[in-house]
N, C-alpha and C positions, 0 to 999 in steps of 0.2 A: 821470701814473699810468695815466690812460686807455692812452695809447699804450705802455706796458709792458705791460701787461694783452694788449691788443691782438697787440702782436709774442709775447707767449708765447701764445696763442691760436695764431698762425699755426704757431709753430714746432711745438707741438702736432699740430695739422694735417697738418702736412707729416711728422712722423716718422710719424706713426699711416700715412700715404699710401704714404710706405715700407716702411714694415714690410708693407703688403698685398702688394707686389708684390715680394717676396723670389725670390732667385734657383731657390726649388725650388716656385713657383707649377705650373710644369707636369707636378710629378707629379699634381697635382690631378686630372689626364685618366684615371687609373687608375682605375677603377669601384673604389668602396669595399668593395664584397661580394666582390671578388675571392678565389680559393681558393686560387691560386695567385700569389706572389711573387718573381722574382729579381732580386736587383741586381748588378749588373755594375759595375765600378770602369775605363772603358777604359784609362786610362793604368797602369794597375798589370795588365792583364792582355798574355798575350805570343804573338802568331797565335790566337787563340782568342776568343771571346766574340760580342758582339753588333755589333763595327765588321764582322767576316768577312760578316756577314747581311747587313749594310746595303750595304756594297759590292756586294754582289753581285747584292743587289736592283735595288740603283740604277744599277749599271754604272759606278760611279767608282773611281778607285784612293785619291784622298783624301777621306774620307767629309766632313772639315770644310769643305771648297769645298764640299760641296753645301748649307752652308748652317745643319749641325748643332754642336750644342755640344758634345763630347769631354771637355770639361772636367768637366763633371757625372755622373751614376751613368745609367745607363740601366737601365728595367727591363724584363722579361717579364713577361706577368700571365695567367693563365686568368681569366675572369670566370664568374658564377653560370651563366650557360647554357652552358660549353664552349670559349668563344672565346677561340682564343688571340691574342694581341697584342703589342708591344713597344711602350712610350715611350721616348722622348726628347727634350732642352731644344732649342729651335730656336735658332740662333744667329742667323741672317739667313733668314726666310720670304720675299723677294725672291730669293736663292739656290736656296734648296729649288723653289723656283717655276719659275727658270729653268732647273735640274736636269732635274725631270721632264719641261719640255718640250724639250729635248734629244733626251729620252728617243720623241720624240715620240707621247706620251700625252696624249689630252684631259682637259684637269683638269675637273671640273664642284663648283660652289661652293652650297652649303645653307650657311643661314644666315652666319655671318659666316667659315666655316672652307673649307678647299680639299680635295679629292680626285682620287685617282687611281686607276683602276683596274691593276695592275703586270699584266704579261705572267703570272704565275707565279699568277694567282688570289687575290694578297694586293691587300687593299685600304694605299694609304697614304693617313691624311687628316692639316693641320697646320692653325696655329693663329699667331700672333705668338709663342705660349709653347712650344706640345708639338706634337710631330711623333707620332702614331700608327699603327704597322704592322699589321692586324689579317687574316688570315684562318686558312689558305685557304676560299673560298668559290667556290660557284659561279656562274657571269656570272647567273644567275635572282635569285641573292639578293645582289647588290653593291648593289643600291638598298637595299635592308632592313638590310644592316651601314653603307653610309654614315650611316643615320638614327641607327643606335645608336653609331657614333662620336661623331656630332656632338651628340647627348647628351652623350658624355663630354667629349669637350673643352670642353664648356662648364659643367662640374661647378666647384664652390666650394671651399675646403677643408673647408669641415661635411659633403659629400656622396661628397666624395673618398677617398683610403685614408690619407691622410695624418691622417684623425680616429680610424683602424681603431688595437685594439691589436696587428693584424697587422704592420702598418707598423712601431710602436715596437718590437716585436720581433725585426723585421727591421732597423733602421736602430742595435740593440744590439750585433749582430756585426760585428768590425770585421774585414773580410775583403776581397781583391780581389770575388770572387766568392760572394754568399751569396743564401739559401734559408731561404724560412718556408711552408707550406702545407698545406691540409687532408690526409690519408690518405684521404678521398673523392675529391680531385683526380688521385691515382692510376691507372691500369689496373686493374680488379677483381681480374686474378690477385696486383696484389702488396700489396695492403691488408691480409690476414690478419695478415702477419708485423711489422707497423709497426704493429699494434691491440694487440698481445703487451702484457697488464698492465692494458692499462684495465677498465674494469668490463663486464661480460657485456651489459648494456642499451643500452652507452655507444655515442651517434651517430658510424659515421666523421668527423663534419664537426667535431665537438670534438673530435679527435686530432690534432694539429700535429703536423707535422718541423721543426725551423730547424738548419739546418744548415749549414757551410763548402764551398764548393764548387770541385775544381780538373780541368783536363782535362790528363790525363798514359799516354805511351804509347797513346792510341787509347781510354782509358778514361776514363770518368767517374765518380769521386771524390768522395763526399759523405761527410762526416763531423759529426755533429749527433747529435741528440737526440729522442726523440720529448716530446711536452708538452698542457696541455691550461688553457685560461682560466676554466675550471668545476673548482673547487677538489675536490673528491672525485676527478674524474677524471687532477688532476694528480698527485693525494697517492699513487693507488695507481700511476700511471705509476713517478715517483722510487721507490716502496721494491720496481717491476720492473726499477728498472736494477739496483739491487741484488746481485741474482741470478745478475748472468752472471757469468764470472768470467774470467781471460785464457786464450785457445786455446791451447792446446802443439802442437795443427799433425799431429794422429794421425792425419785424413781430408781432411786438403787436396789431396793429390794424387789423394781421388777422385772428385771432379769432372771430367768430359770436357768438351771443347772444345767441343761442339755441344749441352750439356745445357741446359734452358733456365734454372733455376736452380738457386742452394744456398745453403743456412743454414748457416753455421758459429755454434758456441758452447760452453761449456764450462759444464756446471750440476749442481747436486744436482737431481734427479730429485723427490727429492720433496719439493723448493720450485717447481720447473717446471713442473710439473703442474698445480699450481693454477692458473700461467697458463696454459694450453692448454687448461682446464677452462672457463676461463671464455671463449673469445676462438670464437665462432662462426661464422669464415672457417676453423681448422685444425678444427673439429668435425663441419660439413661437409665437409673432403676426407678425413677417417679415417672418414666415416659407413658407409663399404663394407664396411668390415672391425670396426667398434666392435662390431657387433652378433652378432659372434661371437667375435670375441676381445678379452681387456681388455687394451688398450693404456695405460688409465693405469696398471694394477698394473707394465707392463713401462715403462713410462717413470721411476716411483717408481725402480725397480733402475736406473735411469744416477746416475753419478756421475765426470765427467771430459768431455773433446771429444764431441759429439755435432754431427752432420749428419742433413741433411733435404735430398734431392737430388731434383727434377722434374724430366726428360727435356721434358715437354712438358705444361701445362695447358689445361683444358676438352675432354679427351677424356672418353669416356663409360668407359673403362679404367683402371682405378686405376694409376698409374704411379709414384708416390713410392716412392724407396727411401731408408733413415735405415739410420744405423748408428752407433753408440754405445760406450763404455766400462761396462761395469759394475761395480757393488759386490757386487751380490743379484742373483739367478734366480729368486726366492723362486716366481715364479708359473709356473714349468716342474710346481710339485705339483697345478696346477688346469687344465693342458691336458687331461686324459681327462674332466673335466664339463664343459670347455669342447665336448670332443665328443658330448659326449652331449645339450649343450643347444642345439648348432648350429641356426639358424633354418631352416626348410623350404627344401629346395633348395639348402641347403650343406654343406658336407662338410669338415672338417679332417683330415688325412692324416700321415702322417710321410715324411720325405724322408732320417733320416739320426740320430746321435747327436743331441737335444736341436735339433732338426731338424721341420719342420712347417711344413704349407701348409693355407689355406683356397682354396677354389674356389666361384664360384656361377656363375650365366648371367652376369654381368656383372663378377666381380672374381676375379683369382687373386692369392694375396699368399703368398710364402716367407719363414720368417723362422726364428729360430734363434739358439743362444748356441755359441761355439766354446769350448776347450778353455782360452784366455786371458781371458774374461770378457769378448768381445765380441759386442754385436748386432749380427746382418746381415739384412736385409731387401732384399725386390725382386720384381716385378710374376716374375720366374720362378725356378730355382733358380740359374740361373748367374748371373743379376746378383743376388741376395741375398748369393752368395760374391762375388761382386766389388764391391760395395757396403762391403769395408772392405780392401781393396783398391791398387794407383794403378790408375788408368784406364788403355786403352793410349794413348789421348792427352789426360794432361789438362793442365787450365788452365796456363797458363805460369808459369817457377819465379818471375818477379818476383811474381806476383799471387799464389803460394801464401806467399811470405814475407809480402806484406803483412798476412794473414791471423793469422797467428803474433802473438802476445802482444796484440791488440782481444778487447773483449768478445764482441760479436755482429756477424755482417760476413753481409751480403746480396752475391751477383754473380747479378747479370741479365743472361744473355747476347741481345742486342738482335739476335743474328741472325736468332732461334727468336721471338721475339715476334710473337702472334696479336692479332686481335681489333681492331674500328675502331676504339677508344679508344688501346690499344696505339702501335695503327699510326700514329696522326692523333702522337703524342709523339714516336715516331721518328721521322716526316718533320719533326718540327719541332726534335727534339735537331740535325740534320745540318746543317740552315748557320748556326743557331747554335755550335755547336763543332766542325762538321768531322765528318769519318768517326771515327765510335764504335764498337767492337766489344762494350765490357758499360758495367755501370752499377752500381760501388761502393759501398754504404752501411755504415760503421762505426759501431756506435756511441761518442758522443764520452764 
């Protein structure tokens, strides 16, 4: 009996032993606060993804000679301070080892893990389990991110993102290529329009995306959802999907090829409203012009496609042009008190039938309803009239169909993208997927 007891002790034991060391221990290395998430499926993905990055990091044609495991999901992560990174399951750390010195790079070893400084300012450090790709940085601070790698690889599952309800979120879509992350993880210019719904008070960092992700034609594709783990913030997110309704495609062709983005959508006006009432990234860019003309009464009057078009953000120029379908004008009867209550140093004018511009030291905006019940707006009179329009060159017809029958569909054209945040996500979208020209988000 003793010796039963005994052997089922051991077997005990030994499953408990196994179960610790399960084949996805090395996601473990993912800092768990991370903001950012994507997983990558290699074998289900086709020229694209994160094998392109690594090859080319490491100078191999077969990324699995060096050592890595393919077989498993690879991810990308932003962590809480910025840094961006890639894991991966190592298959042979004796490979990876021999690799880099090939490479001939001096590996230097803290604590039980290995690093390397890469030519390109990324750090690689590995592990027996996870291989971690992390910068770019500069040779001043490659000792200060070795330290905080080697943190990570030595994280636990309690500490890791594998205890996160990011992770189970993420590991819910069943996709070659998917996406879970904060709307703070962002570039500031495009956080506004991905907050559309939550509550007025609500932190970007409870506003998730999870989303499907594919690279086709030079574009980047995401298709998801926005959501949130803080139950009021979710409740009012779902009753804003609500709202949109599918595009019929009236202003797709007027977007230009160099503009930096566009909102497409299709909405009753005044159910929209409310959201844009409440979301305090689009409250700040109409602040130029709110305080002399009321833009929710004219927003209230859409009913059908509406666009929201930026040439360019973070000038000190107002430069958004929208143009719209309407139902009502109603508030063409309170343009002459809207003149007369204009704030010091501005001026409302007429430009034309039903026709009108405000001007101060720092904003001119034209706007107006045509003879078809449509709005045209724009930073002067000619682009207001061309604001409902085609462009003379705009976006390509494949991406204007795609746009037709989604509810709400974002393009980010990555050419025009400003700003070190920005900029630090496009050098890092290109040898992850290759040359990108925009960055699609539909909502799912």
């Amino acid at each position: 009996m003793k010796r039963i007891s005994f052997l089922l002790s051991l077997f005990m034991a030994l499953a408990l032993t196994l179960c610790s060391c399960s084949n996805d221990d090395y996601i473990n290395a993912i800092p768990g606060n991370s903001t950012l998430l994507i997983s990558m499926k290699p074998a289900k993905l086709s020229g694209v993804g994160s094998p392109t990055m690594l090859k080319a990091m490491l100078h191999v044609s077969n990324i699995e000679d060096a050592g890595l495991d393919l077989s498993e999901d690879i991810f990308f992560f932003e962590d809480a301070q910025g840094n961006l990174g890639l894991c991966a399951k190592v298959k042979d750390d004796d490979d990876l080892e021999k690799t880099v010195k090939r490479l001939k790079i001096d590996i230097h070893h803290k604590r039980d893990y290995n690093f390397a400084a890469l030519p390109n300012n990324w750090i690689l450090g590995w592990s027996k389990q996870a291989a971690l790709l992390m910068g770019p940085v500069v040779p001043a601070a490659q000792a200060e991110m070795m330290s905080l790698m080697a943190k990570y690889l030595g994280e636990d599952e309690d500490n890791g993102i594998k205890a996160t309800p990011v992770y189970d979120k993420l590991d819910s879509i069943n996709a070659p290529m998917s996406l879970v992350c904060q709307t703070s993880a962002l570039p500031d210019q495009f956080v506004a329009p991905f907050t559309l719904g939550a509550p007025r008070d609500a932190n970007p960092a409870d506003v998730y995306i999870a989303a499907e992700m594919k690279v086709a034609n030079g574009r980047l594709h995401i298709n998801g959802q926005t959501f949130s783990f803080k139950r009021n913030i979710e409740q009012a997110l779902q009753q804003a999907h609500a709202i949109y309704r599918p595009i019929k495609g009236k202003y797709v062709k007027s977007m230009a090829k160099n503009d930096m983005i566009g909102m497409f959508l299709n909405v009753n006006g005044t159910k929209f409203i409310k959201l844009m009432q409440q979301n305090r990234g689009l409250q700040a860019l109409l602040a130029g012009i709110n305080s002399a003309i009321d833009m929710d009464n004219i927003i209230k009057g859409v009913n059908g496609d509406m666009t929201i078009i930026a040439p360019s953000l973070g000038s000190d120029n107002f430069q958004m042009t929208m143009a719209a379908q309407l139902k009502n004008a109603d508030w063409l009867g309170d343009v002459d008190y809207w003149k007369q209550s204009v704030p010091q140093g501005g001026h409302i004018g007429d430009w034309g039938r039903d026709c009108y511009y405000y001007t101060d030291s720092k904003t001119t905006y034209f706007f107006g309803v045509t003879q078809d019940w449509q709005y045209m707006s724009g930073s002067s009179k000619e682009k207001a009239l061309q604001s409902i329009k085609a462009a003379t060159h705009p976006i390509d017809a494949q991406l204007q169909q795609a746009i037709i029958g989604q509810k709400l569909v974002m393009v980010i054209n990555l050419a025009t993208v400003n700003g070190s945040k920005a900029q630090a996500v496009t050098g890092m979208l290109s040898p992850l997927f290759g040359k990108l020209n925009a960055i699609v988000y539909t909502l799912k």
